[in-house]
One Martini backbone bead per residue (centre of mass of N, CA, C, O) as a GRO file, in nm:
protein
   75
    1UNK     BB    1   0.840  -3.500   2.451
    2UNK     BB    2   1.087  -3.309   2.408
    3UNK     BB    3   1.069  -3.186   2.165
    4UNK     BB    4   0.852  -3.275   1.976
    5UNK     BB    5   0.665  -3.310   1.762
    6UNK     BB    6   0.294  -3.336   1.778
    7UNK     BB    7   0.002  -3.430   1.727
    8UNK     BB    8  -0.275  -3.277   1.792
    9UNK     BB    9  -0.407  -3.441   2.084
   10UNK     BB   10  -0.125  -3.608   2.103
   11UNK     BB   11   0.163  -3.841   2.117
   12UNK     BB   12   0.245  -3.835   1.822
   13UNK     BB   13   0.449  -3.790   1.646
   14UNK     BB   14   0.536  -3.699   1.305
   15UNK     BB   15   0.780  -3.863   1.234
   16UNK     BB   16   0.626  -4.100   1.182
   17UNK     BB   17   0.502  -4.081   0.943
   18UNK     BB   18   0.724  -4.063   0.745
   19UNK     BB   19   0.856  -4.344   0.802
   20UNK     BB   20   0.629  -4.465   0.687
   21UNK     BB   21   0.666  -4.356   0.401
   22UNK     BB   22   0.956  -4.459   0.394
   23UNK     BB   23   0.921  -4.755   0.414
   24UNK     BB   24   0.606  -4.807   0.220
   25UNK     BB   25   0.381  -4.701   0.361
   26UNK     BB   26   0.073  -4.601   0.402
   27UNK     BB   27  -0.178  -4.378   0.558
   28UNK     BB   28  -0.331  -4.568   0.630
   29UNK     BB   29  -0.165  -4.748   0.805
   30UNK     BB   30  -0.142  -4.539   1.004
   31UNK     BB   31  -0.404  -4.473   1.078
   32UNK     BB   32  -0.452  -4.737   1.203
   33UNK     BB   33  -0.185  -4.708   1.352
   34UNK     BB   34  -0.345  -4.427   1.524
   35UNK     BB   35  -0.642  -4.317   1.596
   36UNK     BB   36  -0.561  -4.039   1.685
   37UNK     BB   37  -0.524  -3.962   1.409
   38UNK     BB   38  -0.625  -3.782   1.169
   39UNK     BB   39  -0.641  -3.755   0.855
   40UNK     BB   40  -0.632  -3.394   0.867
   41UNK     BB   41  -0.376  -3.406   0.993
   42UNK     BB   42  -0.193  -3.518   0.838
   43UNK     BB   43  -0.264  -3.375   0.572
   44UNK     BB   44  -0.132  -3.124   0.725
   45UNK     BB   45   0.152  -3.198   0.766
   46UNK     BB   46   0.235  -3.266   0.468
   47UNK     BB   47   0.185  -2.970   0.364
   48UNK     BB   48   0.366  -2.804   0.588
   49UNK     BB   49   0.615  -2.958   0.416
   50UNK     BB   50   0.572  -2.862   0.160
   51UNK     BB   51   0.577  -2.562   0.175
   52UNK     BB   52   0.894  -2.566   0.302
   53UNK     BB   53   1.001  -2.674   0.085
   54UNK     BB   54   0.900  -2.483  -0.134
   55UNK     BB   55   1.070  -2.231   0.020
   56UNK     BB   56   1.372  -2.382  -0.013
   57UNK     BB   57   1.377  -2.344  -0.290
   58UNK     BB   58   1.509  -2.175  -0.563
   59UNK     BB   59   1.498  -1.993  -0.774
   60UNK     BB   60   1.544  -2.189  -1.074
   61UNK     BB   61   1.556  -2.506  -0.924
   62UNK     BB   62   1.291  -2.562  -1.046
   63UNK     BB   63   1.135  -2.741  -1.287
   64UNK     BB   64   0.968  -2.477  -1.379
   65UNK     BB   65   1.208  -2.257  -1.435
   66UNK     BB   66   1.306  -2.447  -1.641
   67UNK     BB   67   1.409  -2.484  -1.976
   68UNK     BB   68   1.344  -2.664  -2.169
   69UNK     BB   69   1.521  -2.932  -2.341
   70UNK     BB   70   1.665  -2.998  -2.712
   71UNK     BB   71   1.666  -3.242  -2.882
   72UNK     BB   72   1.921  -3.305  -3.130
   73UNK     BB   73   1.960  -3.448  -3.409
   74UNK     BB   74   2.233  -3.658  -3.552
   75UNK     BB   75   2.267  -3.728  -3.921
   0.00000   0.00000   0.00000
């Protein structure tokens, strides 16, 4: 597995987890399935994808960023 993100102390790809939850599976069923990655480990490879994705939003294309728009009604 050269060069492939692997949890740690496991031979599990990363890659596996995000597969799984794409395809419509739980974190549950990852873990029922993989035994060797722990909840905590899963747990932390999502949060540092959160992390990563949310550093590359450029500041003003946030959601939080954009000001409300009101709908006005006419008639």
């Amino acid at each position: 597995m050269h060069g492939v993100p692997v949890f740690r102390g496991t031979r599990v790809p990363v890659q596996t987890l995000f597969d799984y939850l794409e395809g419509g599976e739980t974190l549950e069923n990852f873990l029922e399935g993989f035994p060797t990655v722990s909840r905590a480990l899963a747990l932390q490879a999502l949060e540092e994808a959160k992390q990563l994705l949310l550093a590359r939003v450029p500041v003003g294309n946030r959601q939080a960023d954009r000001p409300a728009r009101v709908r006005q009604r006419t008639g």
